[in-house]
N, C-alpha and C positions, 0 to 999 in steps of 0.2 A: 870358595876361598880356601880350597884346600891346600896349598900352597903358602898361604900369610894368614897373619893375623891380624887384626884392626890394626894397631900401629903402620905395616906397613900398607894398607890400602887404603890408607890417607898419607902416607908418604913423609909420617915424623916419626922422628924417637920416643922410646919407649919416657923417658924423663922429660917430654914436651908439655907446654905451660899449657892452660884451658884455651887462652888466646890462641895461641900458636896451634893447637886442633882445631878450634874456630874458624880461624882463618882458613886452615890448608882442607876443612869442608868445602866453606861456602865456595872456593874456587875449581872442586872436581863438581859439586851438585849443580853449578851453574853451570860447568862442561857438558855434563851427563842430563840433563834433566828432558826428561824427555816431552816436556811441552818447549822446549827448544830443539828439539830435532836430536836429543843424547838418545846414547847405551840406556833402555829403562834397566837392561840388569845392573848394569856397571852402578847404576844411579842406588840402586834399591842395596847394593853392597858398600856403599860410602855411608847410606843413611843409617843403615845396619850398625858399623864401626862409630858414625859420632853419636846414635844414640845412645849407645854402650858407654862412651871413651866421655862424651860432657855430662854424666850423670855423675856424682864423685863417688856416690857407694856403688854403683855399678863397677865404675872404672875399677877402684879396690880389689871389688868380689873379681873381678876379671885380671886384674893383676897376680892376685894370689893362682887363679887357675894356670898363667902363665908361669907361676913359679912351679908350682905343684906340678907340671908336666903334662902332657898328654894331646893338649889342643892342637888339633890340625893348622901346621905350617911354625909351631912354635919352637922348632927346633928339637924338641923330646920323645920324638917317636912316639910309637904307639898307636897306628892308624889301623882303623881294624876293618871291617870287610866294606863291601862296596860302597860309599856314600856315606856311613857309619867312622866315628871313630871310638873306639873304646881304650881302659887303658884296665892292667889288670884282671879282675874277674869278669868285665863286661860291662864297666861305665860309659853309657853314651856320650858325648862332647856337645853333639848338635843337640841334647834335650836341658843340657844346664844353657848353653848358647842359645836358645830357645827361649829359655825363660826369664832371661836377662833381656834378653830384647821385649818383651811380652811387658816388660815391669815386677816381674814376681820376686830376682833375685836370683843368683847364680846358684842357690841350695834350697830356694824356697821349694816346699813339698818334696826335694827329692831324697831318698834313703842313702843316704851318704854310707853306709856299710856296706854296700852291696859292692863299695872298690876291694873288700875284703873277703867276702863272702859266696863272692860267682854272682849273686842276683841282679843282673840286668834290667833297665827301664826301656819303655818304648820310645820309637822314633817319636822325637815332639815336629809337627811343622810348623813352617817358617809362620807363624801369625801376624796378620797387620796389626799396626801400633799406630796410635794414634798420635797427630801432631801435637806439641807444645803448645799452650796458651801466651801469647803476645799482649804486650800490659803499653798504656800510652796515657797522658794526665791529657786532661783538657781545661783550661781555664777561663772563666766567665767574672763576671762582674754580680755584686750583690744582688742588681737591680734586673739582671738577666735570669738569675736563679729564680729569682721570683715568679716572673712572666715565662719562663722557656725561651732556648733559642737554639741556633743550630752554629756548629763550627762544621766545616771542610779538613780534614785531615788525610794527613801522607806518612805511610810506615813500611821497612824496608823489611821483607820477607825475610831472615837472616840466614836459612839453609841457599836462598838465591840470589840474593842481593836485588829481589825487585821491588819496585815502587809500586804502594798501592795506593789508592786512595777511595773516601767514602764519606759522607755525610750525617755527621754525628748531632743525632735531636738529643739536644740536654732536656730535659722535664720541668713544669714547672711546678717548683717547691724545690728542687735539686738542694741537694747538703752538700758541704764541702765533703769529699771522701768518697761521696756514694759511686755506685759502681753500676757501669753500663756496659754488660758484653754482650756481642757481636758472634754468634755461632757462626764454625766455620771461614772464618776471615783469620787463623791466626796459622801457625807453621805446616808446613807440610808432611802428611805423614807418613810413614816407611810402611814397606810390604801393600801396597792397595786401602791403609788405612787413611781415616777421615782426616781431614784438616782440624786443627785447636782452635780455639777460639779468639777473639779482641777480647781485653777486658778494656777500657776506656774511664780513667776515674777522675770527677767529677774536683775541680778544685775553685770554690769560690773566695773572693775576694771580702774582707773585712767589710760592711756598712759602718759611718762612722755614727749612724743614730742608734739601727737596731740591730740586735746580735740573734743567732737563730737558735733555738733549741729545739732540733728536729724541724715538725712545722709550725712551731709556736716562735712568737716574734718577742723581746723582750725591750724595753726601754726604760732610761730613765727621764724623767723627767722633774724640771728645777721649778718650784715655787719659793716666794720670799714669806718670813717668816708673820705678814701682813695677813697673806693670804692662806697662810696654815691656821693660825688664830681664828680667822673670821671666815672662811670659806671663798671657795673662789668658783668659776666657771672656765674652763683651761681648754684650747683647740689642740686636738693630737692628729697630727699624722697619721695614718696606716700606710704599711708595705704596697697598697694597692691603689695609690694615689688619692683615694678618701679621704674625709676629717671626719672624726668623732670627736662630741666636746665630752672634758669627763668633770664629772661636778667634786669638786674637793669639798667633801664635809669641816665645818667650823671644825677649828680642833685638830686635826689632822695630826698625824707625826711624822717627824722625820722616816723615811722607811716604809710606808704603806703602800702596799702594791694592790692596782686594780686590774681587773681581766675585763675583755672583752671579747667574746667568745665568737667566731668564725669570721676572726680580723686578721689573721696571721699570714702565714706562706701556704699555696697549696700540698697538701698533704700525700703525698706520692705512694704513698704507700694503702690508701684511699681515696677511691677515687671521686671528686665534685665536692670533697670535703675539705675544710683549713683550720690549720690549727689555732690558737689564741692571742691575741696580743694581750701580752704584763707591762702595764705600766707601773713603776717605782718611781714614786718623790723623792726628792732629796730636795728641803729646806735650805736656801741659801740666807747666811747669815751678814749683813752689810758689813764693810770692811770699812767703810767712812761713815761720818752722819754729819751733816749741817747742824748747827746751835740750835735750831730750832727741835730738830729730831731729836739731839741729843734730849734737848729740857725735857719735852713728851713722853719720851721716853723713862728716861729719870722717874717724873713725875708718875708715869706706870708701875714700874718698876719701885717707888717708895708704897703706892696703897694697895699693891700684891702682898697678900701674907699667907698665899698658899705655903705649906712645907712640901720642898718638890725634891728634900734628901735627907726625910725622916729615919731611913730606912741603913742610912749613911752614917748620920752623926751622931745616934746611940752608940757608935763607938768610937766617938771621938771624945777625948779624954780633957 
């Protein structure tokens, strides 16, 4: 590329939008690419320019080089012996252009005095860089999370514009959020380096009974204020299509949360283990009463002489 710069071997202006180098990539990389019959050099010089030019502190540090002068084809002279360009005492060009491609940074490790001082760097070569990681949701339903399942997915290679596709096993216990990647399935990468990876993240859907905390299940569940007094025998659900009955102690409160330990969602992150199901009561208090429940009531509620807000009316005047 002794001749241009990035800008012109993607064929935009130097003040072009991310999109607009995006675009005018993906359509020399699909020319060039050499599992379609392209130039592997011409390809390996496009991929060179957009991983420099869509990176924004790349692009920057590389902008500044082009102002600062000296880079081969940028119009500022300074090409210095064969294959080499130096500018001043003996700055290489391809060893900061080296590095920048590499990931290090256009100044990382190198002696920036030595553009004052004569000390020269060695030639850096061209090193492969590895592809971008590719990101895609997948979404499932509560009851899918639980059990596992599998989605069929399609994602477009974005330096080629092609269609991939693959068969993505969600886990069961799967969390909303969690992350499933895929080595090797994600962009292509420059100089003979590896492919990036899929990340795949996992997005489940709301249960309208239980909510998930990791692998632990939570619920609440409603008794009446009958059955908090005097105890009850109550059927629950589990995520796993089971019943447990859970015994409500006479007395109970509003708010008392019971466990049931390897009742939950499977545990992903362990394996052949699950985490707990919490049940919470919540007391419902009747909102009508028939004359008869009223009197019973009444009648309860006159030969009660607990103080149930002792605690309360010491300071009430």
């Amino acid at each position: 590329m002794a001749d241009k710069n990035y800008y012109d071997v993607l064929g935009v202006s130097k003040n072009a939008s991310d999109a607009e180098i995006k675009k005018a990539f993906r359509k020399l990389a699909a020319k060039y690419h050499p599992d379609r019959g392209g130039d592997e050099a011409k390809y390996k010089e496009v991929s060179e320019a957009y991983t420099t030019l869509s990176n924004p502190q790349k692009r920057k540090e590389y902008d500044q080089l082009l102002t600062f002068g000296g880079i081969p084809g940028a119009g500022f002279g300074g090409a210095g012996g064969a294959g080499g360009y130096s500018y001043g005492g003996g700055m290489n060009w391809e060893d900061i252009l080296g590095s920048m491609r590499g990931g290090d940074g256009a100044f990382g490790g190198f002696d920036f005095s030595s553009i004052f001082n004569g000390q020269g760097a060695g030639r850096a070569q061209n090193r492969p860089s590895k592809g971008g990681d590719l990101t895609l949701d997948v979404s499932v339903t509560a009851e899918e999370a639980f059990v596992g399942t599998q989605r069929k997915v399609s994602y477009t290679i974005p330096s080629t514009g092609e269609r991939q596709s693959l068969t993505v096993k969600v886990p069961a216990g799967a969390v909303d959020g969690g992350k499933l990647r895929y080595r090797g399935r994600g962009e292509f990468g420059a100089n003979g380096g590896a492919r990036g990876d899929l990340v795949v993240t996992t997005r489940v859907a709301e249960h309208p009974l239980w909510k998930r905390d990791g692998a632990d299940v939570r619920m609440e569940l409603s008794i009446s204020i009958f059955e908090a007094a005097l105890g009850a025998q109550v059927e629950v659900p589990t995520p796993d299509g089971e019943t447990v009955r859970l015994k409500v102690p006479a007395g109970t409160q509003d708010g008392k949360t019971f466990r049931f330990r390897g009742m939950g969602a499977p545990d992903v992150k362990s394996k052949n283990n699950k985490g707990a199901l919490y049940v919470t009561v919540r007391i419902k208090v009747p909102t009508s009463l028939s004359a008869d429940e009223r009197k019973a009531l009444s009648n309860l509620r006159d030969a009660d002489h607990r103080e149930y807000r002792k605690d309360v009316e010491r300071y009430v005047s």
